[in-house]
C-alpha positions as CSV (number, residue, x, y, z in Angstrom):
1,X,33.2,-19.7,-70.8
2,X,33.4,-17.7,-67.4
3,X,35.4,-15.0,-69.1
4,X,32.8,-14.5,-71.8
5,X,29.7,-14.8,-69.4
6,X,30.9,-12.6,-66.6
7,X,31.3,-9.5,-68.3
8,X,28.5,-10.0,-70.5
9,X,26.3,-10.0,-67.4
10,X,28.0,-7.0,-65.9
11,X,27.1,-5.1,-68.5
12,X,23.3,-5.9,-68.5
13,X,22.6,-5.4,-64.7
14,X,23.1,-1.1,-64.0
15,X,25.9,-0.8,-61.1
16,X,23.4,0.7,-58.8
17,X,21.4,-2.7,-58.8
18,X,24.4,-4.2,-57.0
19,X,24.7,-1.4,-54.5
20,X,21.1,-1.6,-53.3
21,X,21.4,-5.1,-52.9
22,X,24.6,-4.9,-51.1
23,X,23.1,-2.4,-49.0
24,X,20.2,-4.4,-47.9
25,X,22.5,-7.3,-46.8
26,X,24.2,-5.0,-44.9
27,X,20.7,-3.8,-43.1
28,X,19.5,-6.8,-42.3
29,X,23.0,-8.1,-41.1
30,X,22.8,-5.6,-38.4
31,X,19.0,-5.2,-37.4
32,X,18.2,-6.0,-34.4
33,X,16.9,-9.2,-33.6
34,X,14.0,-10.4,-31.3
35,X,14.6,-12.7,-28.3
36,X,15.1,-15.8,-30.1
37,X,14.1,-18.4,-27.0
38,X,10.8,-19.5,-27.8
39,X,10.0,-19.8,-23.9
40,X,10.5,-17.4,-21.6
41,X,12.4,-18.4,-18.1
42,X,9.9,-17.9,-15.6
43,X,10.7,-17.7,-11.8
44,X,9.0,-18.2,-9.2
45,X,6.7,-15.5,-7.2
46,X,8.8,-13.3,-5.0
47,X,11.7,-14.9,-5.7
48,X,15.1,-13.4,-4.1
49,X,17.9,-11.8,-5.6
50,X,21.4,-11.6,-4.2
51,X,22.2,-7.9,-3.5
52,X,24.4,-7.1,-6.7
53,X,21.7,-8.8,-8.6
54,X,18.6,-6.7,-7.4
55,X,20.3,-3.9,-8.1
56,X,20.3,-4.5,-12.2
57,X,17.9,-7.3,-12.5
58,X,14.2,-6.3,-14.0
59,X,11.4,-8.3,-12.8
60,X,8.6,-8.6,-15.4
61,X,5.6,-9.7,-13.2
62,X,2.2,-10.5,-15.0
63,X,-0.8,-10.6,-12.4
64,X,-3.6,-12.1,-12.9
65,X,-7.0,-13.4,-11.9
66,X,-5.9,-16.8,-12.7
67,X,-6.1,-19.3,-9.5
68,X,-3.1,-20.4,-7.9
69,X,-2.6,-23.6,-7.7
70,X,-2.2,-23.9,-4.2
71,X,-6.0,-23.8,-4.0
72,X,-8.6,-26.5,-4.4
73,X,-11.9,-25.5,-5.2
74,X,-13.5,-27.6,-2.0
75,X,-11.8,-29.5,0.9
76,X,-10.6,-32.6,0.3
77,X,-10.9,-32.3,-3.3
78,X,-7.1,-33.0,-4.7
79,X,-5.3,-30.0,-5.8
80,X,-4.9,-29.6,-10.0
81,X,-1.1,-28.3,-10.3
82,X,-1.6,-25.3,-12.5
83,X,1.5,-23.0,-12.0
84,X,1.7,-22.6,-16.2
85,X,-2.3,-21.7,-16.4
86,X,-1.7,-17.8,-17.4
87,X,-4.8,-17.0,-19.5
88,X,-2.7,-15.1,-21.3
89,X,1.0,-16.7,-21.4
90,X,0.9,-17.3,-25.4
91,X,0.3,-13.8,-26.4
92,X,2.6,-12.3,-23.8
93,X,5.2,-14.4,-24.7
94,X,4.7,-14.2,-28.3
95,X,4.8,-10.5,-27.6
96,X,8.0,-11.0,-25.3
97,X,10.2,-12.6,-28.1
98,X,9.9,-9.6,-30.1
99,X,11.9,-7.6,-27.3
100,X,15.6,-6.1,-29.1
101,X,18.4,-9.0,-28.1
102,X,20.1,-6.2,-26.5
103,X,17.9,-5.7,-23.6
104,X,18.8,-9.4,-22.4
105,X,22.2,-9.0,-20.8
106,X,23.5,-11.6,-18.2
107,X,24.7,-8.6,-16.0
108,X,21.2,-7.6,-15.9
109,X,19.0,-10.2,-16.1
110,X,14.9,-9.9,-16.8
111,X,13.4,-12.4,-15.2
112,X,9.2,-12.6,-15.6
113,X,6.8,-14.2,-12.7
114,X,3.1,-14.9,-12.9
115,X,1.2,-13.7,-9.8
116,X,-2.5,-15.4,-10.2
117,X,-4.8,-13.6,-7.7
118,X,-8.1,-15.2,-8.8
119,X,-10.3,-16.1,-5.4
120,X,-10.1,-20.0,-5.6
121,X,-13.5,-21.9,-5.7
122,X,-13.8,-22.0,-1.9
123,X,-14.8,-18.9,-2.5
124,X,-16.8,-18.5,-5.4
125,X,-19.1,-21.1,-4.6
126,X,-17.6,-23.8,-5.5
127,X,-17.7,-24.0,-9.0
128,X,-14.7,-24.5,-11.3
129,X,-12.8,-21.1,-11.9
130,X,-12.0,-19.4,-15.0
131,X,-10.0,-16.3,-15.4
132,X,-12.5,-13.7,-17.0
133,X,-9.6,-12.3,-18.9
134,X,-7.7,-9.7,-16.2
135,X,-3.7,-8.7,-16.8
136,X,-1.6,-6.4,-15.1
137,X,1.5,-5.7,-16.4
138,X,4.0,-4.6,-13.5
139,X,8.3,-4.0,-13.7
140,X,10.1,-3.8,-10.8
141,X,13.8,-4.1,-9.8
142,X,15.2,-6.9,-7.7
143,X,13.8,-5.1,-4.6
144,X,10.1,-5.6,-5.8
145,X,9.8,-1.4,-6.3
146,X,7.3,-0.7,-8.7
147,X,9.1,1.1,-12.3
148,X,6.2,1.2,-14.1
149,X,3.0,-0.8,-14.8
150,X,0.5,-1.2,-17.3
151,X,-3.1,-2.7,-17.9
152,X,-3.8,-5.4,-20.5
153,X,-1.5,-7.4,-22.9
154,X,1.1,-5.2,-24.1
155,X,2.2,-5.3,-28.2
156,X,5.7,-5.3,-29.0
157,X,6.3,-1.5,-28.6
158,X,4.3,-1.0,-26.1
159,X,6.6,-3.8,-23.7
160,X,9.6,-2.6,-24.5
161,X,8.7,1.1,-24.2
162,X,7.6,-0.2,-20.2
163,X,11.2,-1.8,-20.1
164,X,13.2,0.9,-21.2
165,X,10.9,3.6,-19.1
166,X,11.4,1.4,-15.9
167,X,15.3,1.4,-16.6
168,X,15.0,5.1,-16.9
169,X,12.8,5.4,-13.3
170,X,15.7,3.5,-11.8
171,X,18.3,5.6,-12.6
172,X,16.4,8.8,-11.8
173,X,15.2,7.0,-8.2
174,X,19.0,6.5,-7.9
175,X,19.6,10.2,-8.9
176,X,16.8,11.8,-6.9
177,X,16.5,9.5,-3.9
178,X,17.5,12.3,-1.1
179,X,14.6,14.7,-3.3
180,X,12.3,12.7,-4.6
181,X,10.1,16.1,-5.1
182,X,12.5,16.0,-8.2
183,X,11.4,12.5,-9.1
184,X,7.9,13.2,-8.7
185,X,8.6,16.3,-11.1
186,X,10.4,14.1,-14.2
187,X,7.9,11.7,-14.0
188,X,4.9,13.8,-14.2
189,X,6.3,15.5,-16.8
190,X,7.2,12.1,-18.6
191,X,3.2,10.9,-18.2
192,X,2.0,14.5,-19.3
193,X,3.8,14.3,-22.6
194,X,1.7,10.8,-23.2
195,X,-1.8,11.6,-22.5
196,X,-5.1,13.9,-23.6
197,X,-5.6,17.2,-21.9
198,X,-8.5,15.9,-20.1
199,X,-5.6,13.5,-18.2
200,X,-3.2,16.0,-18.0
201,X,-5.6,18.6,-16.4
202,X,-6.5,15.3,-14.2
203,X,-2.8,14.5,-13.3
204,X,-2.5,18.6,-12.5
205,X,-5.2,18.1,-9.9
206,X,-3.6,15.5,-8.1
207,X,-0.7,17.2,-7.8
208,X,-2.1,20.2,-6.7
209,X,-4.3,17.7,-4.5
210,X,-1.2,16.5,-2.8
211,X,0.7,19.7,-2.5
212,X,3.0,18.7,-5.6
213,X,4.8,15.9,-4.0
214,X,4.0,13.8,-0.7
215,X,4.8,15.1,3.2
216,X,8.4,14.0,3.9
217,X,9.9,13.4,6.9
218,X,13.0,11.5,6.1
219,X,15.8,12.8,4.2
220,X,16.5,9.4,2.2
221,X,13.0,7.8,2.2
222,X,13.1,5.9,-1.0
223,X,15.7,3.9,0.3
224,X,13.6,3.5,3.0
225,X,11.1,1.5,1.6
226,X,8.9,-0.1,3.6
227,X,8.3,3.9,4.6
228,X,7.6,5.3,1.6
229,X,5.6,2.2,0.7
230,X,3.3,3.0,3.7
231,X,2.8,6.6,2.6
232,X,1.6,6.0,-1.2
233,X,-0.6,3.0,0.7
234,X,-2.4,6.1,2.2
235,X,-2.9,7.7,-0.4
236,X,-3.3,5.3,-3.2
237,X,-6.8,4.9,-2.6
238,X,-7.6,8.3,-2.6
239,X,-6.6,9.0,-5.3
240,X,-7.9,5.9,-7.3
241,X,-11.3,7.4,-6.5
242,X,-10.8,10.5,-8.8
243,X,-9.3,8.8,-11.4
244,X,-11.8,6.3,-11.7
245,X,-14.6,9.2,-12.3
246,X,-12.4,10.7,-15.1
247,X,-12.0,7.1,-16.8
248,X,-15.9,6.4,-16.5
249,X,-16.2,9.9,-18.4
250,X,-13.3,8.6,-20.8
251,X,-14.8,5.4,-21.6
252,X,-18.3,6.7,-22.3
253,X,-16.7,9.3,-24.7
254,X,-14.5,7.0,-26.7
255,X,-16.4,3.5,-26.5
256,X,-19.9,4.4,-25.4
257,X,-20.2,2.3,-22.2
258,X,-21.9,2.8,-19.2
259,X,-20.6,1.4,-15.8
260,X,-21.7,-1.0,-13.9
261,X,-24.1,-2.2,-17.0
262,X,-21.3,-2.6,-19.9
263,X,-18.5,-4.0,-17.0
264,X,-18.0,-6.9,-18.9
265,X,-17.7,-5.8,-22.3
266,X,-15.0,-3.0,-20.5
267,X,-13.0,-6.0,-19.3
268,X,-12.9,-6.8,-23.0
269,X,-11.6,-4.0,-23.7
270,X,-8.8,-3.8,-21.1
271,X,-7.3,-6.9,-22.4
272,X,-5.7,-4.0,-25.2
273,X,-3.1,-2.0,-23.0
274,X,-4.5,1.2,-24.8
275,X,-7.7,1.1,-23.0
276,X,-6.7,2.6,-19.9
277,X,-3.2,3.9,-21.1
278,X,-4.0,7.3,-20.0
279,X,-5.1,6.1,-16.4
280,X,-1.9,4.1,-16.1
281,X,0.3,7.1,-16.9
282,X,-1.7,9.3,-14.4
283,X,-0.8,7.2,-11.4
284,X,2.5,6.1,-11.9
285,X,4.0,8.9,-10.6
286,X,2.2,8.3,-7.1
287,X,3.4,4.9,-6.9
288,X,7.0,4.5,-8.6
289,X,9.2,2.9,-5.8
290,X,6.7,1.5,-3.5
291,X,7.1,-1.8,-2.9
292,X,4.5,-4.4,-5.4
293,X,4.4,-7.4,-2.6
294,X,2.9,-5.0,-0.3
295,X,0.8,-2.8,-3.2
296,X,-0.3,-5.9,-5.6
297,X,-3.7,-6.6,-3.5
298,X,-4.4,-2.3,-3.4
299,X,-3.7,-2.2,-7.1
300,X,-5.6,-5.1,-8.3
301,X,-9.0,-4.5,-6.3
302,X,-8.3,-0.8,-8.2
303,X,-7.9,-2.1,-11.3
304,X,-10.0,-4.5,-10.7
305,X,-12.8,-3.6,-8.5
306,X,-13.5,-6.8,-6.9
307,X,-11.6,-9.0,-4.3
308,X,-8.3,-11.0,-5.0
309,X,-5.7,-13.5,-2.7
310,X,-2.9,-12.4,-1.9
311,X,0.2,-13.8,-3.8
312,X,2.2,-14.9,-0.4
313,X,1.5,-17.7,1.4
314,X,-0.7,-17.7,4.3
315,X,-2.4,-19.9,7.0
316,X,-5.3,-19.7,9.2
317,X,-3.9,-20.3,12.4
318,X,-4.7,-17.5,14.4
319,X,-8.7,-17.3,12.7
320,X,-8.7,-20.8,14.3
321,X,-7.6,-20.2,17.4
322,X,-9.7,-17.1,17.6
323,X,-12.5,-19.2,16.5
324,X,-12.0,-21.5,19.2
325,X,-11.6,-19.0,22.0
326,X,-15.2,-18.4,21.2
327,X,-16.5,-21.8,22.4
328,X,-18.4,-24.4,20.7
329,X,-22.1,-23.0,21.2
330,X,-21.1,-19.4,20.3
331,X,-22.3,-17.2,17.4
332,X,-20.2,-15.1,15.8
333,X,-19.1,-12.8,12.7
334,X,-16.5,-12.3,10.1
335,X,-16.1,-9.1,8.6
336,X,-14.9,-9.2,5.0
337,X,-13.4,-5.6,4.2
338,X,-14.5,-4.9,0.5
339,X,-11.9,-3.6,-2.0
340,X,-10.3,-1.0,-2.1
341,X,-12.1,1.3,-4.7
342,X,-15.9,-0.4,-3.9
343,X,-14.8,1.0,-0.1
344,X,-14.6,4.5,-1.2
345,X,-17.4,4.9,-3.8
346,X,-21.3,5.3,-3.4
347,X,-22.5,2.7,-1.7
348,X,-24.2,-0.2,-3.4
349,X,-26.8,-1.4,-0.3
350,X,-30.0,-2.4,-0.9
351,X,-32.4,1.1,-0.4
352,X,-34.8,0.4,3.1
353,X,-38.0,2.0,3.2
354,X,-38.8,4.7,5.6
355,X,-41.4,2.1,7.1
356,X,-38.4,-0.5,8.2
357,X,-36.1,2.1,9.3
358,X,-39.1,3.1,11.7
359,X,-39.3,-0.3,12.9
360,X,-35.6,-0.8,13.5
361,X,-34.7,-2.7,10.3
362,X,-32.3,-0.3,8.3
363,X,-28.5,-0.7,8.0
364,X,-27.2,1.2,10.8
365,X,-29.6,-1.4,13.0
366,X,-28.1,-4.1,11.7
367,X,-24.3,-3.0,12.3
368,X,-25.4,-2.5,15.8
369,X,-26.6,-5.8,15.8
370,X,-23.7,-7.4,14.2
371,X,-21.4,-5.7,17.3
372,X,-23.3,-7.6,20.2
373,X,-21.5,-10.7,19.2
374,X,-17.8,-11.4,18.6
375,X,-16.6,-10.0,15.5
376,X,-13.4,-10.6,14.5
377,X,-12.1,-9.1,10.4
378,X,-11.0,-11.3,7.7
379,X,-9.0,-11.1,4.8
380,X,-9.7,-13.6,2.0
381,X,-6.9,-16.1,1.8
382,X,-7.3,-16.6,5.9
383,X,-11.1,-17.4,4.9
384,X,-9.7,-19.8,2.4
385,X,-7.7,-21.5,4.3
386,X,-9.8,-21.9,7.3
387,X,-12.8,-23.0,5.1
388,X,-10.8,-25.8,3.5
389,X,-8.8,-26.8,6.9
390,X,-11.8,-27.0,9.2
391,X,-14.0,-28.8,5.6
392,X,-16.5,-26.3,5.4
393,X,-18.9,-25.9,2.3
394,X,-17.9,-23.6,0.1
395,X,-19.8,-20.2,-0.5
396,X,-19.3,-17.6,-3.3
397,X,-18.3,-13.9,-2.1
398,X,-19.5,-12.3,-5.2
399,X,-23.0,-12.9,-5.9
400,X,-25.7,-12.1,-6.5
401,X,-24.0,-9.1,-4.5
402,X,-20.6,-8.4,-2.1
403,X,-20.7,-10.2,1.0
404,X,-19.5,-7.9,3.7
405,X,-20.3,-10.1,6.8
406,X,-20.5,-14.0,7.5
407,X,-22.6,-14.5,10.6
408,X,-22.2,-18.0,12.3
409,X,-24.7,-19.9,14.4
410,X,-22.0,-21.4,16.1
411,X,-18.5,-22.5,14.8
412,X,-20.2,-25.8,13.6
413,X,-22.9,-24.0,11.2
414,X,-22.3,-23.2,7.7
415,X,-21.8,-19.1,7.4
416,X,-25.3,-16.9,6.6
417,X,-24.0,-14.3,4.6
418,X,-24.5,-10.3,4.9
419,X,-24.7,-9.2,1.4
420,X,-24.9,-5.3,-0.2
421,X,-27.8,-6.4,-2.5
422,X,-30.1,-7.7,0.0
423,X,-32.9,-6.0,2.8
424,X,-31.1,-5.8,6.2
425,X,-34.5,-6.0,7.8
426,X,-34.3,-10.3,7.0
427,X,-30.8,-10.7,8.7
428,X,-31.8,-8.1,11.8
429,X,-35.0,-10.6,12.4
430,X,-32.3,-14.4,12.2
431,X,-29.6,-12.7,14.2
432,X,-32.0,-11.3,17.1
433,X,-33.5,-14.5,17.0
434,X,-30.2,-16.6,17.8
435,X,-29.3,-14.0,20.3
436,X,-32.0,-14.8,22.4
């Protein structure tokens, strides 16, 4: 029977079917697969390499406004462990999966941490904290220098484009680190070939701005980091400023929104990498190679506009002490700095009429006031801290407006707080009052 059937069904199926078919085992045989784990293998924040290690490894880090565990939202109140709450962790990794097999090589490991920078409820008033949706997207080597970022949950492409980019930053910061003018050059001209004229006249600007690359004074400063980390510190902000003008022009043009009115349906919007694509490639080149655990706060309040923790530990230890120095009975003030991009922009505080600042109850008054008692600045996670360890109630930062200043009665009292939104004239009156 075979002999009769097999060449009878030779003859009916053209030769050419055969090929084609052959040909498409063949392609799928060899296409490239995605990463097949279904979980990703995350490490720990600011984990250390060994020294052969950080020289290949990639470091994936997504940061977030998630809250770190580490913080309960009142004293006393038991702390939730939470280290696998990233809003976003199915998508990413969903997104991650897809990656080509042949980026994951044991010689040169990507390994992927989740910063959450969310300010705990301590802060926030107390209330139970819920991401509002914020992702940064940041690849570094096993040094923690910045190769490339981006803003919002990347698609497949899009995250393996950032991989294979930061791969190519590393070898040109390996070529060019005795003339990183020559860096500066390849990677402008990388982010010009990506964006709209009105970006590339913007990125142009900078440049010119800056006098084509930063002042040098070391022959081999990207090797010495903390250095060159200090330098686009400096200038980050700076340069944040005109950026952000150019992307509130951008986002009216292509999406119709106004800032501040439409901020949250913008922070909708920058869940989708594309969103501020264009911003992303226009400042990479001004901060390839510094180092993210000293950047991540700068570039999050940026990104961000509002406050965050910082991702390393801290205590409160010397607030306390401080604190105590000051003596039971003694009024005193905490100055919040506010973040990086609200710092430099037009000023937000509530207008005085010319009748109060007649009478002595406009701003400048009240910083003069503020300075006749001890005043001592604060970051946020050394508030935290001390709020929780010394059981005080919580208070929210944020609204109805930013709270620059915390005046206390005394050590004892629970904080009055200085905000933008609200008449100096009110807090001029309390604070002469206790200083009497």
């Amino acid at each position: 029977m075979r002999s009769f059937v097999e060449p009878f069904v030779l003859q009916r199926i053209p030769r050419y079917v055969f090929i084609i078919v052959l040909f498409l085992f063949i392609v799928v045989g060899l296409a490239p697969r995605g990463h097949s784990d279904p979980e990703l293998a995350w490490t720990d924040p600011l984990s250390k390499f060994t020294n052969d290690a950080a020289d290949r490894a990639l470091v994936v880090i997504l940061i977030t406004d998630d809250v770190a565990e580490q913080w309960p939202s009142r004293p006393g109140k038991a702390m939730v462990p939470n280290s696998d709450a990233c809003w976003c962790a199915r998508p990413f990794a969903k997104t991650a999966q897809n990656i080509p097999e042949g980026f994951f090589h044991p010689s040169a490991p990507i390994t992927w941490q989740h910063w959450p920078l969310g300010l705990p409820g301590i802060l926030t008033g107390g209330d139970k904290v819920t991401a509002s949706g914020r992702i940064i997207v940041v690849v570094t080597d096993g040094d923690y220098r910045i190769l490339g970022f981006s803003v919002g949950i990347p698609d497949d492409d899009e995250l393996t484009r950032l991989i294979e980019d930061a791969e190519d930053t590393r070898t040109l910061m390996q070529a060019h680190h005795r003339q990183p003018e020559l860096l500066v050059q390849a990677l402008v001209e990388r982010s010009s070939s990506r964006i709209s004229r009105l970006w590339r006249i913007t990125l142009d600007q900078q440049l010119t701005a800056m006098g084509k690359t930063p002042q040098r004074n070391e022959t081999d400063e990207l090797k010495q980091n903390d250095h060159f980390t200090r330098d686009v510190q400096l200038r980050l902000g700076l340069i944040a400023v005109e950026l952000q003008n150019v992307y509130e022009k951008d986002i009216e043009l292509r999406f119709g929104l106004k800032l501040p009115g439409d901020a949250q349906r913008l922070i909708s919007l920058e869940q989708h990498s594309t969103t501020r694509m264009d911003w992303t490639q226009c400042l990479n080149p001004f901060i390839i190679g510094g180092d993210i655990r000293s950047l991540h706060l700068d570039l999050a309040e940026i990104v961000w506009n509002q406050r965050v923790i910082a991702v390393q530990p801290s205590d409160s230890e010397a607030l306390t002490h401080w604190i105590a120095v000051q003596g039971k009975e003694q009024s005193f003030v905490l100055q919040i700095p506010l973040p990086v991009l609200a710092a430099r922009q037009a000023s937000q505080l509530a207008e005085v009429s010319p009748a109060a600042e007649r009478r002595g109850l406009g701003w400048n008054r009240l910083e003069e006031t503020l300075r006749k008692c001890p005043i001592r600045q604060v970051n946020v996670n050394e508030l935290a801290s001390w709020l929780l360890n010394s059981g005080g109630r919580p208070l929210d930062l944020r609204r109805p407006s930013q709270t620059r200043y915390l005046f206390f009665r005394s050590a004892a009292d629970h904080p009055y707080p200085i905000r933008d939104g609200d008449p100096p004239g009110r807090s001029i009156t309390m604070i002469r009052q206790v200083q009497k």
